[in-house]
N, C-alpha and C positions, 0 to 999 in steps of 0.2 A: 780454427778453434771449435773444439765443441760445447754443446750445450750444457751449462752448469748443471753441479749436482748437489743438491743442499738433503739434511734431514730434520724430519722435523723437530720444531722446536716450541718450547712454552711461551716465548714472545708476546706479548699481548699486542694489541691498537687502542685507541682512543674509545671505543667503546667497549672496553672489557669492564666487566660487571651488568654488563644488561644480556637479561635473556629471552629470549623471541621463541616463542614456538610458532613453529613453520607449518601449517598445512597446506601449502601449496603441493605441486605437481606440473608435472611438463618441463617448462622451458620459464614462462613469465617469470613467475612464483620463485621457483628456486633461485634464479640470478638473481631478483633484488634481495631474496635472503642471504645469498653467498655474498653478494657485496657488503653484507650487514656482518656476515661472519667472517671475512676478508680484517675488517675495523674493528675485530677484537668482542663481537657478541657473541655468546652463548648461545646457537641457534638448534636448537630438537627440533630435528624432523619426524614429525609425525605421519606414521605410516600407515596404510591399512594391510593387511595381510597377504595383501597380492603386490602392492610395491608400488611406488611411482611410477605412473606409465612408461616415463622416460627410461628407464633401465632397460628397456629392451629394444630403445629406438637407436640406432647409429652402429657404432664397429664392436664388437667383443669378443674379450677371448673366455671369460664364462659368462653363464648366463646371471643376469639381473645387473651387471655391471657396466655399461655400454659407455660408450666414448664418449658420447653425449652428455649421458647420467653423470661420469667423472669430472667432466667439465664445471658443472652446475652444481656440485655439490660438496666439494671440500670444505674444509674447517667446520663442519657440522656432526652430530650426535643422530642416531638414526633410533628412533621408538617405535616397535610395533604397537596398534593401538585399534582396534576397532570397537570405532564411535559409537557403531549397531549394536552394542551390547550394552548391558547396562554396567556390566567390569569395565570395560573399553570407555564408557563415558564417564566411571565415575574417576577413574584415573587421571583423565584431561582437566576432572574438575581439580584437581589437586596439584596439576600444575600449576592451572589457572594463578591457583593465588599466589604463585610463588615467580610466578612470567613479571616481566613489565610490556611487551609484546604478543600477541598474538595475529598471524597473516592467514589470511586463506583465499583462495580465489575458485573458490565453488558457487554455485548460484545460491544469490540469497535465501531464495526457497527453501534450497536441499538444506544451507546450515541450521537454518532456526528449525525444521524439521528434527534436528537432531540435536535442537536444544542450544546449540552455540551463536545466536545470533548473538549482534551486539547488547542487548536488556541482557539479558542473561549471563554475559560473558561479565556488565562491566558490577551485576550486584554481587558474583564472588571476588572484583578486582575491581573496585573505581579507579584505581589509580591505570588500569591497564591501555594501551595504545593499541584500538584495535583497526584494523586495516585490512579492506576486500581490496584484491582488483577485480573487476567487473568487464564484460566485454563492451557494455554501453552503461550510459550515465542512468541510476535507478528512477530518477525521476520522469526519465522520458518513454515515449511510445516503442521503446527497441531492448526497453531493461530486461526482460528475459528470454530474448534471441541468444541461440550459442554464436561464441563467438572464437574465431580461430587467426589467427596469423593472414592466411589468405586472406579472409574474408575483411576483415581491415587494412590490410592496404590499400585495398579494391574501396571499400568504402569512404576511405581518406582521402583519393583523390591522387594518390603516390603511382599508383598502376597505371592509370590514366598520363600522369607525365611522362612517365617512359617510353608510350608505344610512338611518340614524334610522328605520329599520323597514320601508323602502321598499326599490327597487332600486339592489343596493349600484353605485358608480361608484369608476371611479377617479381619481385628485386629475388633474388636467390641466396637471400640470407633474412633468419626470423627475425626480421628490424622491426615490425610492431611489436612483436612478444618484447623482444632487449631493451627497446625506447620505452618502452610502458614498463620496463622491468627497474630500468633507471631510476625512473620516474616516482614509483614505489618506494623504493628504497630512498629517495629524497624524503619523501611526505612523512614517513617512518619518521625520518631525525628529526625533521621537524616539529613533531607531534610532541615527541623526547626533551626536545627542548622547552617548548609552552610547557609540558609536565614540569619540566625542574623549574621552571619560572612559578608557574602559579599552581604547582601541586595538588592537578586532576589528571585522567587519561580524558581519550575522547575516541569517537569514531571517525573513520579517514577511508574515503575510497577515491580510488583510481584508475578510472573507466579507460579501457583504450581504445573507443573510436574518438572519445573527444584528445587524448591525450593526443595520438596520432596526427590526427587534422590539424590541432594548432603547431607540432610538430611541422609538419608539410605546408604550411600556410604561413609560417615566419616569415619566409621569403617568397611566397606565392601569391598572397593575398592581394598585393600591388594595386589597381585601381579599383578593386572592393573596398579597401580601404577608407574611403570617404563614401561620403551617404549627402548628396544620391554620387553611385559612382564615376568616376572618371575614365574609367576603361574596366576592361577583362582583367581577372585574376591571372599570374605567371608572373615570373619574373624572366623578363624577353632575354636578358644575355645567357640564359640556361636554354629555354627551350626555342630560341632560333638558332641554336646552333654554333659552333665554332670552336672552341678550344676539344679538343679530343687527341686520344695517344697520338703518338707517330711514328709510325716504321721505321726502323734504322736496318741497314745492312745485315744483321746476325739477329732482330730481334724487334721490341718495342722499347716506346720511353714518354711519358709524359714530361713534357716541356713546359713553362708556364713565363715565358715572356710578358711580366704584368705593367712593366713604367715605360715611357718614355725611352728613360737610360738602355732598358732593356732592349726591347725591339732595334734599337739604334748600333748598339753594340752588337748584336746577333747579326744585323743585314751586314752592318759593317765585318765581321770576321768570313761573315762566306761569300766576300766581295757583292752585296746584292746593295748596295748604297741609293743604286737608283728605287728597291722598293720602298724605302723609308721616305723619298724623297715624295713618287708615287702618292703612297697614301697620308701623307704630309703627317707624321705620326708623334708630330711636338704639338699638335691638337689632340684632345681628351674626346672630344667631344668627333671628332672626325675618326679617329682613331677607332673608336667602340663602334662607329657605325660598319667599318669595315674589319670590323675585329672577324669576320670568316673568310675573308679573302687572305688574311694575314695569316690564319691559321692555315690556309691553304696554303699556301706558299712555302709557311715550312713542313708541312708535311709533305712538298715537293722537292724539297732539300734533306730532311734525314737521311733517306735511303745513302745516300753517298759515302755515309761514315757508319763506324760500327757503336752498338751502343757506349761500349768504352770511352771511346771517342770523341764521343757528345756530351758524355758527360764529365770527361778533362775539362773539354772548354766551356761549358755551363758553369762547374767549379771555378773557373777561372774568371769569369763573367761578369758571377755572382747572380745568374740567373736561377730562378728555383728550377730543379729536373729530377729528375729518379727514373729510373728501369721499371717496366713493370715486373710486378712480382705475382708469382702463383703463390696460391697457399701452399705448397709442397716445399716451397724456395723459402719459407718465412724464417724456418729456423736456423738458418745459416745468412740473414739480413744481416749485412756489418755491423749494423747501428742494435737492433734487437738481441746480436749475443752479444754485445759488449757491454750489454747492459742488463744479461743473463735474463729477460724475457723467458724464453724457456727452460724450464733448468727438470734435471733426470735424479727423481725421487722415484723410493722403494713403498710398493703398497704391499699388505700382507696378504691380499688373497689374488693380486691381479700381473704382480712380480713389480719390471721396473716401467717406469712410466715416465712421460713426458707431460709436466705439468704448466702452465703459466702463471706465476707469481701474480701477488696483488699488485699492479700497477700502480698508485699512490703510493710518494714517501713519504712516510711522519718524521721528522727529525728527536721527538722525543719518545714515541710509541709507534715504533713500526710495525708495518706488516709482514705478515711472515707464512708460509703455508704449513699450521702448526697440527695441522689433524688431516688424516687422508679421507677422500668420499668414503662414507659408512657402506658395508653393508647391512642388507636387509635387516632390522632390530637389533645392529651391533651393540648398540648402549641401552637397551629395553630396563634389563637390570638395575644399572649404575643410574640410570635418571629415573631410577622411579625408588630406589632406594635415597635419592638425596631430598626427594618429598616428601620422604617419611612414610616410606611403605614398608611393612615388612616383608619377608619369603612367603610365608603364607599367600597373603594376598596380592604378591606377584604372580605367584601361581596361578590364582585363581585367574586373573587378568591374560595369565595364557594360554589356561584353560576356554578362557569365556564364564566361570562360572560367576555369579555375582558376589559383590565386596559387602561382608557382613557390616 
């Protein structure tokens, strides 16, 4: 089966009628806002003249559109707008009042600089919900370090768990940018909702070294926990080791033999009855202690069979398994097109594409992928005429000259 093919559609989600302006960039920024425009909001990207950085990071077939960029930026409205001028600011002001949202994840500095901090944002807008993400928390000794992807995992403590006593690495996916992007975009709805309760905006940041750390410390924190402590931080049955893929015959597979039933039924189908008997594995407590010699053992048993194979009799078992999968294999996942994950939309300047649906289903307001990533000032016109601008002073605003 191939990848579904949908066009776009007016669909709304649950948050249609609110509208966000976006001045974010990169990767953070834009995912919590596409998740915002995923659920049916209004999101103008605000642009400066030269583009989101990200349009020119990742795969393209022209320029300023990049794989990356398409990714992070569907269902949104793109406005050119520079802030540096006084056309360019007075413009935003004019959104302002008409936004219930505003995001940005610039240094505090540089916005109030430019006039947009929060005092300023919220005396043309009380009502507005405004929201930095921040690389560190403003009130601490680190609030205007730059902050980047790397440099917070490394400071979270995530980098560090992976190197298992070796040279640390770091995860090869922007998981502080997406987690703090999440994370955003929660705080967002939430702000949304205190507004419709008690009928004020407020200001909301979302720093992500702290995001991060309490992220990686959910499960890490362990005899930090109590004061005074009771041991080191970690959570032992991650980082001493033992459950990891296992080889099969033609390939890999993660196996995840987690009860009793499980382990018992496994020894017992590859005739191995004597290792359950071994590590006496009707004890929880015995069981876990030797949870790496168990993991050994079957990663001294895959090889025999093809992954196919293993995973008949997992299915049959009722033990959790799956194949490993590259991302090149995703799109053809049994489970991912049957449930049309990727589905093969037309963009007007980029041809046909391979997009990924909004993932949440609403049963009374779905989501739907109702707008394709903008190009550069695709909508500059249409959202600046719905604020009640005229041509004139559009002009001027693309000019740079100033709005009489």
């Amino acid at each position: 089966m191939q990848s579904q093919s949908t066009q776009r559609t007016d669909c709304t989600g649950p948050l249609d009628g609110i509208r966000v302006l976006d001045l974010t960039s990169v990767v953070l920024g834009p995912l919590a806002t596409q998740s915002l425009a995923d659920l049916g909001a209004d999101v103008i990207k605000i642009e400066g003249p030269e583009g989101d950085l990200m349009r020119a990071n990742g795969v393209s077939r022209n320029a300023g559109m990049s794989s990356i960029y398409l990714a992070l930026n569907r269902n949104k409205r793109s406005v050119v707008l520079d802030l540096k001028t006084d056309a360019g600011a007075t413009a935003l002001r004019r959104l302002i009042a008409g936004a219930d949202v505003l995001i940005h994840n610039m240094r505090v500095a540089a916005i109030e600089r430019l006039g947009f901090g929060y005092a300023e944002v919220a005396k043309l807008n009380p009502r507005i919900v405004y929201c930095v993400a921040t690389g560190f928390g403003q009130d601490g000794p680190h609030r205007d370090k730059p902050a980047f992807d790397d440099i917070i995992q490394a400071a979270s403590g995530l980098v560090s768990l992976g190197s298992a006593g070796g040279r640390p690495e770091y995860v090869p996916s922007l998981i502080a940018d997406k987690t703090t992007g999440l994370a955003l975009a929660n705080a967002v709805m939430a702000a949304l909702l205190h507004r419709e309760r008690h009928g004020h905006g407020q200001s909301v940041e979302v720093p992500m070294l702290e995001t991060m750390a309490s992220f990686v410390m959910a499960e890490h924190l362990a005899g930090l926990t109590f004061d005074p402590a009771t041991g080191p931080a970690g959570y032992a049955r991650l980082l001493e080791g033992g459950r990891r893929p296992a080889q099969t015959a033609d390939g890999w597979i993660c196996a995840l033999p987690y009860t009793e039933r499980h382990w018992k039924a496994f020894f017992h189908a590859v005739d191995r009855d004597d290792l359950a008997a071994m590590y006496d594995i009707g004890d929880r407590a015995k069981r876990n202690a030797h949870i790496r010699a168990l993991y050994r053992h079957l990663g001294e048993i895959t090889p025999s069979r093809t992954t196919a194979a293993w995973m008949a009799l997992f299915e049959t078992l009722d033990i959790p398994a799956t194949p490993i999968y590259k991302p090149d294999e995703l799109p053809e996942h049994p489970h991912l097109d049957a449930v049309g994950l990727f589905q093969q939309t037309m963009h007007p300047t980029e041809g046909p594409l391979r997009e990924m649906r909004p993932t949440a289903r609403f049963s009374a307001t779905p989501l739907t992928l109702r707008r394709h990533a903008p190009t550069l000032g695709e909508h500059t016109d249409e959202v600046l005429r719905e604020a009640g601008l005229n041509p004139d002073e559009i002009e001027k605003i693309a000019s740079g000259r100033s709005i009489a």
